[in-house]
N, C-alpha and C positions, 0 to 999 in steps of 0.2 A: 362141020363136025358132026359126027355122028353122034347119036343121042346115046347119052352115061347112064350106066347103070349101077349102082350102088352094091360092090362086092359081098356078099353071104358074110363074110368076117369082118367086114366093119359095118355092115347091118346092126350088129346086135350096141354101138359106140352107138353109132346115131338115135337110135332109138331109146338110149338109156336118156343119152342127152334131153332128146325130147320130152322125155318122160320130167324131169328136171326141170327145164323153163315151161313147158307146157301146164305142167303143176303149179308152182310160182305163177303163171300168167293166171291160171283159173283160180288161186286163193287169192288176189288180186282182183282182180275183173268181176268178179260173182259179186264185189260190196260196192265198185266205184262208182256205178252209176247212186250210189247211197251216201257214199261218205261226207259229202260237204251236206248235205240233209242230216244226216245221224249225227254228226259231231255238235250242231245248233240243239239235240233233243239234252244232250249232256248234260251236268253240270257246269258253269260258266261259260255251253256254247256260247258260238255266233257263226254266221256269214263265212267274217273274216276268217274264221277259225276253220272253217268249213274249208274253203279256199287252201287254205295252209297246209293240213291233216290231207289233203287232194295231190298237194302239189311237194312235200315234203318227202315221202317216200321216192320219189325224184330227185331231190337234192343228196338224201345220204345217199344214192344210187349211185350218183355222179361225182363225187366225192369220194366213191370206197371201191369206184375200179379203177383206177390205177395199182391203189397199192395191193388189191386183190387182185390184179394183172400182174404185177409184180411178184407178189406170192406166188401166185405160178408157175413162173417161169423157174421158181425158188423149191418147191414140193411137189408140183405137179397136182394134174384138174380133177382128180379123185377126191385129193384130201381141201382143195379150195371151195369142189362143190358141197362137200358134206359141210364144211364151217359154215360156206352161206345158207342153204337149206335148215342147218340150226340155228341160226340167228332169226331166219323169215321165221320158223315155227314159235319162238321165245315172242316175236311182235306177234302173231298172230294169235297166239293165247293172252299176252297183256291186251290187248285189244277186245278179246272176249269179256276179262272180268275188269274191264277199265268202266268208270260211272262219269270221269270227270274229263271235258273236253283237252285239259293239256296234258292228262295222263294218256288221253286217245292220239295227241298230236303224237308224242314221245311214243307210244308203240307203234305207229307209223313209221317213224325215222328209224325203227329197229328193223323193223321187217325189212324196209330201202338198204339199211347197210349189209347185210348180207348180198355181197353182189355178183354173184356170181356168171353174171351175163360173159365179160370179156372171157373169164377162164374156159368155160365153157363151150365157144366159139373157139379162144385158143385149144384146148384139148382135140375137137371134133378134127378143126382144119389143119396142128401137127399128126393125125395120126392117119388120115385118110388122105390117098395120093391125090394131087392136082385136076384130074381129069376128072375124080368124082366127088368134088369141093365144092362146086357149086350146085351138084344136085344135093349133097348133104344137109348143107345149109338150108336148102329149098324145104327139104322133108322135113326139116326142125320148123323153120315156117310154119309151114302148112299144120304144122301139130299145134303149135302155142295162135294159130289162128283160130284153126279149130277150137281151141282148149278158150278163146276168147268172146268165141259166138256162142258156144256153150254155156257161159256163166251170161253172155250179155242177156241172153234170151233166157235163159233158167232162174236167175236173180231178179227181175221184177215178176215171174212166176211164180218160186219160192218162196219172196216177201208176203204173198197174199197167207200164208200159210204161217210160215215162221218169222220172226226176227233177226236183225242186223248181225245182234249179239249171237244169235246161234248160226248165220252164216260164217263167223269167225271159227264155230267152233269145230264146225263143219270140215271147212277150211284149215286147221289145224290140224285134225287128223290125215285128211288126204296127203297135205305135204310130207306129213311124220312117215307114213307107209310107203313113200318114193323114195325118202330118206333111209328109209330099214332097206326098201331095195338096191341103190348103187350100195351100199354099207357091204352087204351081204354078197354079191349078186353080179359086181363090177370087180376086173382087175385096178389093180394101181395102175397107172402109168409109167413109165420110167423115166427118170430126170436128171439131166447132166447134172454133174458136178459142178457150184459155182465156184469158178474159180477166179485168178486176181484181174487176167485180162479183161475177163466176160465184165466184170464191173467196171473199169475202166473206161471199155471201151460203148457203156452204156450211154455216157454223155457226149460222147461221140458222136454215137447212132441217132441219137434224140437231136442233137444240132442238125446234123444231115437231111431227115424225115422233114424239120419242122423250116424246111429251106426248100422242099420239095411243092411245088404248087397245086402238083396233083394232091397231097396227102390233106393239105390244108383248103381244098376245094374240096375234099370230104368230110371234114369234120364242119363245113360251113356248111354242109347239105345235110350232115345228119344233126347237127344242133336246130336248124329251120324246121324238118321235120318233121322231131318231135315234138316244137316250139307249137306248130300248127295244132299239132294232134293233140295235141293232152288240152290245148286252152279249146278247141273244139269241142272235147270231149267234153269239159268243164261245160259248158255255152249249150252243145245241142240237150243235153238230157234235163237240161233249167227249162228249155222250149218249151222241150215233149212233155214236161210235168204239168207246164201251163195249159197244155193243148188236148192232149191226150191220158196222163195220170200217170204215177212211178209204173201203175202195173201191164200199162203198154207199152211202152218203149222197146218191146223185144221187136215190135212190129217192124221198128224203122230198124236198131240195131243191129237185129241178128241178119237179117238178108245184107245189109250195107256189109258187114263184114265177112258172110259170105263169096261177097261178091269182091269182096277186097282180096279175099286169096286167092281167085281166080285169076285175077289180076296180077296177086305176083307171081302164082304159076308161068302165065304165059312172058313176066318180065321177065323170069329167071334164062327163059330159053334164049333171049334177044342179048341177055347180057352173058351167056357163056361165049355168044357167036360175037362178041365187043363193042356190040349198041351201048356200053354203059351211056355215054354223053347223051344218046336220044331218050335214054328211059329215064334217065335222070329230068331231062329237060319236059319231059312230058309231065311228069310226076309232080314238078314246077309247076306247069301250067296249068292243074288241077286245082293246087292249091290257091294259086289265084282266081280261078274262078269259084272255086268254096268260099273265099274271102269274099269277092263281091257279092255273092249270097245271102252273106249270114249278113253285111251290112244291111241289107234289105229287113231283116232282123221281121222274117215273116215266120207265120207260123204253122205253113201249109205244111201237112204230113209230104205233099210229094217234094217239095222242095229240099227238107229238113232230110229227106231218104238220099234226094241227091250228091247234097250239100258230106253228107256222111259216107256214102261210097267213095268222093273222090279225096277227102280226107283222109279215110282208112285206106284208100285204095294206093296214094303217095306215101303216105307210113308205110305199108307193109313192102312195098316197092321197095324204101330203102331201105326198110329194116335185113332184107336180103341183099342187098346190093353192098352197102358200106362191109358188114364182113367178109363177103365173097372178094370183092376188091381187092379189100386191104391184106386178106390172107394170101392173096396170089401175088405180091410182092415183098411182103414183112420180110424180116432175118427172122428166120426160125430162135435163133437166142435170146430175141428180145418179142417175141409175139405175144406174150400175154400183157407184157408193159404196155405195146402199140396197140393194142388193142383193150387195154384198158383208157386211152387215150381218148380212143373213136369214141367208146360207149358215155367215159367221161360227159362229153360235150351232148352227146345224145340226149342224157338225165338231167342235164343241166339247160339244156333246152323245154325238158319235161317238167322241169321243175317250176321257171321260169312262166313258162305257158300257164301253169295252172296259179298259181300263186299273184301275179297281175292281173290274170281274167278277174278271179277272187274277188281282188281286192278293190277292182273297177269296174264288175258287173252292176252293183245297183244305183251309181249315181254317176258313173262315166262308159257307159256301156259303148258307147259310141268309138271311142278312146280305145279297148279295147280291141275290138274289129276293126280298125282300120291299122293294130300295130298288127295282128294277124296278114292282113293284106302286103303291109310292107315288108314283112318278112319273106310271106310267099313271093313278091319279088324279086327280095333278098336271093332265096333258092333259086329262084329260074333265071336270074341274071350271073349266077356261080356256074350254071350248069352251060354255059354259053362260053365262057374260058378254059375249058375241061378240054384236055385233048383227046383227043381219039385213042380207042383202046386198042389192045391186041384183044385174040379170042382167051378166053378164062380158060384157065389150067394148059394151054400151051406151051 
Protein backbone atom coordinates (compact mmCIF):
# COMPACT_ATOMS: atom_id res chain seq x y z
CA UNK A 1 0.00 0.00 0.00
CA UNK A 2 1.13 3.13 -0.68
CA UNK A 3 1.87 5.59 2.06
CA UNK A 4 -1.54 7.89 3.40
CA UNK A 5 -1.55 11.12 3.53
CA UNK A 6 -3.90 12.93 5.89
CA UNK A 7 -6.43 15.11 3.64
CA UNK A 8 -5.97 19.30 4.21
CA UNK A 9 -9.84 19.07 5.51
CA UNK A 10 -9.63 16.70 8.03
CA UNK A 11 -6.12 17.89 9.00
CA UNK A 12 -7.61 20.57 10.92
CA UNK A 13 -10.26 17.23 13.10
CA UNK A 14 -7.16 15.53 13.76
CA UNK A 15 -5.41 18.05 15.12
CA UNK A 16 -8.10 19.65 17.16
CA UNK A 17 -8.39 16.09 18.52
CA UNK A 18 -4.86 16.03 19.33
CA UNK A 19 -4.91 19.15 20.78
CA UNK A 20 -7.65 17.50 23.22
CA UNK A 21 -5.92 14.26 24.58
CA UNK A 22 -2.39 15.72 24.03
CA UNK A 23 -3.55 18.57 26.66
CA UNK A 24 -5.31 15.95 28.97
CA UNK A 25 -2.06 13.75 28.58
CA UNK A 26 0.25 16.79 29.64
CA UNK A 27 -2.05 17.99 32.71
CA UNK A 28 -1.76 14.48 33.64
CA UNK A 29 1.79 13.46 32.97
CA UNK A 30 3.45 16.95 34.29
CA UNK A 31 2.27 15.65 38.35
CA UNK A 32 2.49 11.75 37.97
CA UNK A 33 5.71 11.07 38.43
CA UNK A 34 4.73 13.23 41.96
CA UNK A 35 1.34 12.16 42.90
CA UNK A 36 1.78 9.00 45.13
CA UNK A 37 4.75 11.43 46.82
CA UNK A 38 2.56 14.52 47.14
CA UNK A 39 -0.51 12.82 48.30
CA UNK A 40 1.73 11.27 51.69
CA UNK A 41 2.83 15.36 52.13
CA UNK A 42 -1.12 16.06 52.73
CA UNK A 43 -3.11 15.87 55.47
CA UNK A 44 -3.99 12.07 56.48
CA UNK A 45 -1.33 11.01 53.54
CA UNK A 46 0.17 7.76 53.25
CA UNK A 47 1.75 5.26 50.64
CA UNK A 48 -1.40 3.57 50.31
CA UNK A 49 -3.04 6.75 49.48
CA UNK A 50 -0.33 7.49 47.27
CA UNK A 51 -0.98 4.38 45.29
CA UNK A 52 -4.70 5.08 45.15
CA UNK A 53 -4.74 9.02 44.07
CA UNK A 54 -2.02 7.23 41.13
CA UNK A 55 -4.10 4.59 40.11
CA UNK A 56 -7.84 5.98 40.62
CA UNK A 57 -7.85 8.56 37.85
CA UNK A 58 -7.83 5.02 36.00
CA UNK A 59 -10.58 3.43 37.48
CA UNK A 60 -13.17 6.52 36.93
CA UNK A 61 -11.52 6.33 33.40
CA UNK A 62 -12.55 3.02 32.87
CA UNK A 63 -15.86 3.18 34.33
CA UNK A 64 -16.96 6.48 32.44
CA UNK A 65 -16.15 5.27 28.78
CA UNK A 66 -18.70 3.37 28.07
CA UNK A 67 -21.33 5.51 28.96
CA UNK A 68 -19.25 8.49 27.39
CA UNK A 69 -19.14 6.11 24.37
CA UNK A 70 -22.47 5.87 24.54
CA UNK A 71 -23.16 9.44 24.77
CA UNK A 72 -21.63 9.75 21.60
CA UNK A 73 -23.03 7.83 19.59
CA UNK A 74 -26.16 9.83 21.30
CA UNK A 75 -24.87 13.89 20.71
CA UNK A 76 -21.89 13.38 19.02
CA UNK A 77 -17.84 14.14 19.90
CA UNK A 78 -17.93 17.89 20.01
CA UNK A 79 -20.25 18.15 22.87
CA UNK A 80 -18.74 14.73 24.78
CA UNK A 81 -15.27 16.32 24.32
CA UNK A 82 -16.22 19.69 25.89
CA UNK A 83 -18.14 17.76 28.99
CA UNK A 84 -15.08 15.69 29.64
CA UNK A 85 -12.38 18.57 29.21
CA UNK A 86 -14.91 20.38 31.93
CA UNK A 87 -14.82 17.80 34.21
CA UNK A 88 -10.64 17.13 33.82
CA UNK A 89 -10.49 21.14 34.47
CA UNK A 90 -13.13 21.06 37.91
CA UNK A 91 -10.40 17.92 39.18
CA UNK A 92 -7.61 19.78 38.21
CA UNK A 93 -8.39 22.98 40.21
CA UNK A 94 -9.96 20.84 43.26
CA UNK A 95 -6.54 19.39 43.14
CA UNK A 96 -4.93 22.76 43.20
CA UNK A 97 -6.70 24.10 46.50
CA UNK A 98 -7.17 20.40 48.00
CA UNK A 99 -4.77 20.30 51.51
CA UNK A 100 -6.14 16.95 52.59
CA UNK A 101 -5.15 13.43 51.07
CA UNK A 102 -8.75 12.09 50.35
CA UNK A 103 -10.03 15.39 49.08
CA UNK A 104 -6.81 14.88 46.63
CA UNK A 105 -7.93 11.26 46.03
CA UNK A 106 -11.57 12.53 45.21
CA UNK A 107 -10.17 15.26 42.75
CA UNK A 108 -8.37 12.60 40.97
CA UNK A 109 -11.51 10.48 40.31
CA UNK A 110 -12.86 13.83 38.88
CA UNK A 111 -10.38 14.51 36.48
CA UNK A 112 -10.63 10.34 35.40
CA UNK A 113 -14.24 10.68 34.90
CA UNK A 114 -14.27 12.98 32.25
CA UNK A 115 -13.50 10.50 29.60
CA UNK A 116 -13.30 11.56 26.84
CA UNK A 117 -10.70 8.93 25.18
CA UNK A 118 -13.39 6.56 23.33
CA UNK A 119 -15.44 9.62 21.94
CA UNK A 120 -12.76 11.05 20.74
CA UNK A 121 -11.11 8.30 18.81
CA UNK A 122 -14.82 7.66 17.79
CA UNK A 123 -15.30 11.11 16.37
CA UNK A 124 -11.59 11.21 14.47
CA UNK A 125 -12.22 7.47 13.08
CA UNK A 126 -16.19 8.25 11.90
CA UNK A 127 -15.23 11.36 10.12
CA UNK A 128 -11.96 10.45 8.29
CA UNK A 129 -12.15 7.84 5.36
CA UNK A 130 -10.51 4.27 6.01
CA UNK A 131 -7.27 4.75 4.26
CA UNK A 132 -6.37 7.71 6.25
CA UNK A 133 -7.37 6.15 9.93
CA UNK A 134 -4.61 4.85 10.78
CA UNK A 135 -2.31 7.56 9.79
CA UNK A 136 -4.83 9.82 11.99
CA UNK A 137 -4.67 7.99 14.84
CA UNK A 138 -0.78 7.75 14.48
CA UNK A 139 -0.63 11.68 14.35
CA UNK A 140 -2.87 11.84 17.68
CA UNK A 141 -0.09 9.56 19.06
CA UNK A 142 2.57 10.97 18.32
CA UNK A 143 1.14 14.46 19.72
CA UNK A 144 -0.22 12.93 23.35
CA UNK A 145 3.42 11.21 23.15
CA UNK A 146 4.97 14.26 22.62
CA UNK A 147 2.68 16.11 25.04
CA UNK A 148 4.12 13.13 27.51
CA UNK A 149 7.75 13.56 27.27
CA UNK A 150 7.11 17.11 27.57
CA UNK A 151 5.69 17.04 30.99
CA UNK A 152 7.96 13.72 31.93
CA UNK A 153 11.08 15.83 31.39
CA UNK A 154 9.60 19.36 32.23
CA UNK A 155 7.94 18.16 35.68
CA UNK A 156 10.93 17.04 37.76
CA UNK A 157 12.44 20.29 36.05
CA UNK A 158 9.81 22.61 37.03
CA UNK A 159 9.47 21.02 40.59
CA UNK A 160 13.02 22.41 41.33
CA UNK A 161 11.41 25.70 40.81
CA UNK A 162 7.74 25.47 41.83
CA UNK A 163 5.37 23.26 43.46
CA UNK A 164 2.98 20.28 42.84
CA UNK A 165 0.19 22.56 43.83
CA UNK A 166 1.04 25.08 41.27
CA UNK A 167 1.68 22.45 38.59
CA UNK A 168 -2.11 21.81 38.95
CA UNK A 169 -2.66 25.16 38.38
CA UNK A 170 -0.59 25.46 35.60
CA UNK A 171 -2.23 22.55 34.41
CA UNK A 172 -5.63 23.94 34.81
CA UNK A 173 -5.31 26.72 32.57
CA UNK A 174 -3.80 25.01 29.74
CA UNK A 175 -6.66 22.53 29.50
CA UNK A 176 -9.31 25.54 30.02
CA UNK A 177 -7.69 27.33 26.59
CA UNK A 178 -7.99 23.97 24.48
CA UNK A 179 -11.39 23.87 25.87
CA UNK A 180 -12.18 27.76 24.84
CA UNK A 181 -10.58 26.28 21.52
CA UNK A 182 -12.76 23.34 20.15
CA UNK A 183 -15.78 25.45 22.05
CA UNK A 184 -15.06 28.33 19.64
CA UNK A 185 -13.11 26.94 16.92
CA UNK A 186 -14.55 23.33 15.98
CA UNK A 187 -17.69 22.53 14.03
CA UNK A 188 -20.45 20.06 15.79
CA UNK A 189 -20.47 17.02 14.21
CA UNK A 190 -23.64 15.64 12.92
CA UNK A 191 -25.48 12.86 14.55
CA UNK A 192 -28.12 10.42 13.51
CA UNK A 193 -31.13 10.29 14.90
CA UNK A 194 -31.67 7.69 17.63
CA UNK A 195 -34.12 5.83 16.80
CA UNK A 196 -36.15 2.63 18.14
CA UNK A 197 -34.15 -0.11 15.96
CA UNK A 198 -30.68 1.59 16.67
CA UNK A 199 -31.49 0.64 20.45
CA UNK A 200 -32.67 -2.52 20.03
CA UNK A 201 -30.57 -3.75 18.01
CA UNK A 202 -27.55 -2.40 20.34
CA UNK A 203 -27.67 -5.66 22.36
CA UNK A 204 -27.55 -7.41 19.56
CA UNK A 205 -24.34 -5.96 18.38
CA UNK A 206 -22.81 -6.24 21.90
CA UNK A 207 -23.74 -10.24 21.95
CA UNK A 208 -22.22 -10.45 18.47
CA UNK A 209 -18.75 -8.33 19.10
CA UNK A 210 -18.51 -10.10 22.66
CA UNK A 211 -18.64 -13.71 20.67
CA UNK A 212 -15.95 -12.49 18.37
CA UNK A 213 -12.45 -13.77 19.34
CA UNK A 214 -10.75 -11.33 17.69
CA UNK A 215 -12.57 -8.44 19.52
CA UNK A 216 -11.91 -10.02 23.06
CA UNK A 217 -8.05 -10.80 22.07
CA UNK A 218 -8.09 -6.93 22.12
CA UNK A 219 -9.49 -5.96 24.87
CA UNK A 220 -7.01 -8.75 26.62
CA UNK A 221 -4.24 -6.95 25.07
CA UNK A 222 -5.09 -3.51 25.83
CA UNK A 223 -6.22 -4.23 29.51
CA UNK A 224 -2.39 -6.15 29.83
CA UNK A 225 -0.89 -3.21 28.52
CA UNK A 226 -1.88 -0.70 30.48
CA UNK A 227 -1.75 -3.22 33.43
CA UNK A 228 2.13 -3.15 32.67
CA UNK A 229 2.49 0.41 32.22
CA UNK A 230 0.81 2.40 34.74
CA UNK A 231 2.22 -0.33 37.71
CA UNK A 232 5.71 0.22 35.74
CA UNK A 233 5.26 3.70 35.89
CA UNK A 234 4.33 3.42 39.58
CA UNK A 235 7.66 1.10 40.27
CA UNK A 236 10.41 2.76 37.92
CA UNK A 237 10.06 6.55 39.28
CA UNK A 238 10.28 4.95 43.19
CA UNK A 239 13.87 3.45 41.60
CA UNK A 240 14.95 6.65 40.09
CA UNK A 241 13.94 8.60 43.46
CA UNK A 242 16.28 6.06 45.31
CA UNK A 243 19.02 6.38 42.64
CA UNK A 244 18.97 9.46 41.14
CA UNK A 245 16.38 12.12 42.91
CA UNK A 246 12.65 13.34 41.82
CA UNK A 247 14.78 15.97 39.79
CA UNK A 248 16.43 13.51 37.57
CA UNK A 249 14.31 11.33 36.28
CA UNK A 250 13.71 13.40 33.04
CA UNK A 251 17.08 11.61 32.38
CA UNK A 252 15.71 8.07 31.96
CA UNK A 253 11.99 9.28 31.02
CA UNK A 254 11.99 11.67 28.51
CA UNK A 255 14.45 9.82 25.98
CA UNK A 256 12.50 6.26 27.03
CA UNK A 257 9.56 7.96 25.78
CA UNK A 258 10.97 9.45 22.96
CA UNK A 259 12.04 6.57 21.97
CA UNK A 260 8.73 4.97 22.53
CA UNK A 261 7.02 7.02 19.63
CA UNK A 262 9.38 6.20 17.43
CA UNK A 263 8.57 2.98 17.86
CA UNK A 264 4.94 3.34 17.36
CA UNK A 265 5.76 5.33 14.41
CA UNK A 266 7.41 2.56 12.63
CA UNK A 267 4.40 -0.04 14.28
CA UNK A 268 1.86 2.04 12.77
CA UNK A 269 3.34 1.49 9.17
CA UNK A 270 3.60 -2.61 9.78
CA UNK A 271 0.03 -2.59 11.07
CA UNK A 272 -1.59 -0.48 8.11
CA UNK A 273 0.22 -3.29 5.69
CA UNK A 274 -1.68 -6.21 8.50
CA UNK A 275 1.33 -7.28 10.76
CA UNK A 276 -1.24 -6.40 13.70
CA UNK A 277 -0.57 -10.22 15.17
CA UNK A 278 3.44 -9.60 14.88
CA UNK A 279 3.35 -6.05 16.46
CA UNK A 280 1.15 -7.21 18.80
CA UNK A 281 3.26 -10.25 19.70
CA UNK A 282 6.47 -8.29 19.85
CA UNK A 283 5.12 -5.58 21.95
CA UNK A 284 4.32 -8.98 24.37
CA UNK A 285 7.63 -9.85 24.16
CA UNK A 286 8.93 -6.66 25.52
CA UNK A 287 6.98 -6.70 28.19
CA UNK A 288 8.23 -9.72 29.24
CA UNK A 289 11.45 -8.94 29.17
CA UNK A 290 10.70 -5.53 31.21
CA UNK A 291 9.20 -7.92 33.69
CA UNK A 292 12.24 -9.98 34.25
CA UNK A 293 14.01 -6.71 34.79
CA UNK A 294 12.46 -5.08 37.09
CA UNK A 295 12.46 -8.58 39.09
CA UNK A 296 16.05 -8.02 39.31
CA UNK A 297 14.70 -4.86 41.18
CA UNK A 298 18.27 -3.21 40.15
CA UNK A 299 18.85 0.15 40.26
CA UNK A 300 21.27 0.79 37.33
CA UNK A 301 20.29 4.09 35.30
CA UNK A 302 20.99 1.85 32.04
CA UNK A 303 18.95 -0.84 33.00
CA UNK A 304 15.95 1.30 34.45
CA UNK A 305 16.25 3.37 30.73
CA UNK A 306 15.84 -0.07 29.26
CA UNK A 307 13.44 -1.54 31.21
CA UNK A 308 11.19 1.88 30.42
CA UNK A 309 11.58 1.99 26.55
CA UNK A 310 10.16 -1.30 26.21
CA UNK A 311 7.45 -0.62 28.54
CA UNK A 312 6.60 2.70 26.90
CA UNK A 313 7.55 1.34 23.84
CA UNK A 314 4.51 -1.85 24.13
CA UNK A 315 2.06 0.93 25.51
CA UNK A 316 2.35 3.23 22.87
CA UNK A 317 2.30 0.21 20.24
CA UNK A 318 -1.06 -0.52 21.45
CA UNK A 319 -2.29 2.46 22.52
CA UNK A 320 -2.24 2.86 18.43
CA UNK A 321 -3.12 -0.32 17.49
CA UNK A 322 -6.36 -1.29 19.74
CA UNK A 323 -8.14 1.92 18.13
CA UNK A 324 -6.91 1.55 14.52
CA UNK A 325 -8.15 -2.01 14.71
CA UNK A 326 -11.13 -1.77 16.35
CA UNK A 327 -12.30 1.23 14.02
CA UNK A 328 -11.61 -0.67 10.88
CA UNK A 329 -14.34 -3.10 11.57
CA UNK A 330 -16.96 -1.37 14.32
CA UNK A 331 -20.62 -0.65 12.98
CA UNK A 332 -20.46 2.90 12.53
CA UNK A 333 -23.78 3.07 14.91
CA UNK A 334 -22.44 1.71 17.69
CA UNK A 335 -18.60 2.97 17.61
CA UNK A 336 -18.49 5.17 20.36
CA UNK A 337 -20.25 2.37 22.69
CA UNK A 338 -17.32 -0.39 21.17
CA UNK A 339 -15.00 1.71 21.71
CA UNK A 340 -15.95 2.80 24.88
CA UNK A 341 -15.57 -0.95 25.63
CA UNK A 342 -11.76 -1.17 24.52
CA UNK A 343 -10.79 2.01 26.44
CA UNK A 344 -13.04 0.56 29.42
CA UNK A 345 -10.64 -2.46 29.97
CA UNK A 346 -7.57 -0.27 29.13
CA UNK A 347 -8.35 2.13 32.40
CA UNK A 348 -9.16 -0.54 34.21
CA UNK A 349 -6.05 -2.25 33.51
CA UNK A 350 -4.38 1.27 34.46
CA UNK A 351 -6.03 1.27 37.28
CA UNK A 352 -5.36 -2.06 38.51
CA UNK A 353 -1.64 -1.80 37.76
CA UNK A 354 -1.21 1.09 39.90
CA UNK A 355 -3.40 0.47 42.79
CA UNK A 356 -1.73 -3.28 43.69
CA UNK A 357 1.93 -2.02 42.83
CA UNK A 358 0.69 0.63 45.82
CA UNK A 359 -0.41 -1.35 47.85
CA UNK A 360 2.48 -4.16 47.64
CA UNK A 361 5.45 -1.95 46.94
CA UNK A 362 6.79 -1.75 50.55
CA UNK A 363 6.32 -5.08 51.96
CA UNK A 364 5.50 -7.59 48.99
CA UNK A 365 7.41 -5.92 46.23
CA UNK A 366 8.46 -9.10 45.07
CA UNK A 367 4.58 -10.09 44.61
CA UNK A 368 4.11 -7.23 42.65
CA UNK A 369 6.67 -7.87 39.68
CA UNK A 370 6.19 -11.12 39.21
CA UNK A 371 2.07 -10.38 38.76
CA UNK A 372 3.67 -7.73 36.26
CA UNK A 373 5.60 -10.73 34.48
CA UNK A 374 2.56 -12.96 34.31
CA UNK A 375 0.56 -10.59 32.78
CA UNK A 376 3.15 -9.76 30.21
CA UNK A 377 2.63 -13.37 29.37
CA UNK A 378 -0.68 -12.96 29.69
CA UNK A 379 -0.31 -10.43 26.46
CA UNK A 380 2.13 -12.46 24.52
CA UNK A 381 0.33 -15.78 24.80
CA UNK A 382 -3.17 -13.65 23.51
CA UNK A 383 -1.18 -12.32 20.69
CA UNK A 384 -0.40 -16.00 19.50
CA UNK A 385 -4.31 -16.89 18.99
CA UNK A 386 -4.88 -13.65 16.96
CA UNK A 387 -5.47 -14.31 13.48
CA UNK A 388 -4.00 -12.66 10.75
CA UNK A 389 -5.06 -9.51 9.58
CA UNK A 390 -6.09 -7.95 6.27
CA UNK A 391 -4.13 -4.51 5.38
CA UNK A 392 -5.84 -1.39 7.58
CA UNK A 393 -8.40 0.63 5.75
CA UNK A 394 -8.88 -1.88 2.83
Amino acid sequence: MSKSKIKKENLILVIVIALALGSRQLAMNIVTPFVAYYAQTLLFGSLVLGGIALGIFNLTQGFCQVPFGNLYDKIGGKKVVLIGLGMLICGLFLSFISNNAYVYVLSRALQGSGAITSAAYSWLSKSVPPEERADSISLVGVVVGLASAIALGGGPVLIKFISVKTLYLASTIIVSLVFLFVLFFVKSDVVENTKKEKIEGKGIYLKKIFKDKKFISYLIIAFSANYIGIASFFLIPEYLKLSIGLDSMWKVLTPAILISIVIMRVSTKFIKKGHIKRVAFLAGIGTIIAGLLLLTESRNLLLLLIESILVFGAYTVVTALIPTVINDFVDNKFRGLVNGIANGCSYLGSFLGATISGLLFSNHLIIALIIILVIGIMFTCTTLIMSNEKKVGV
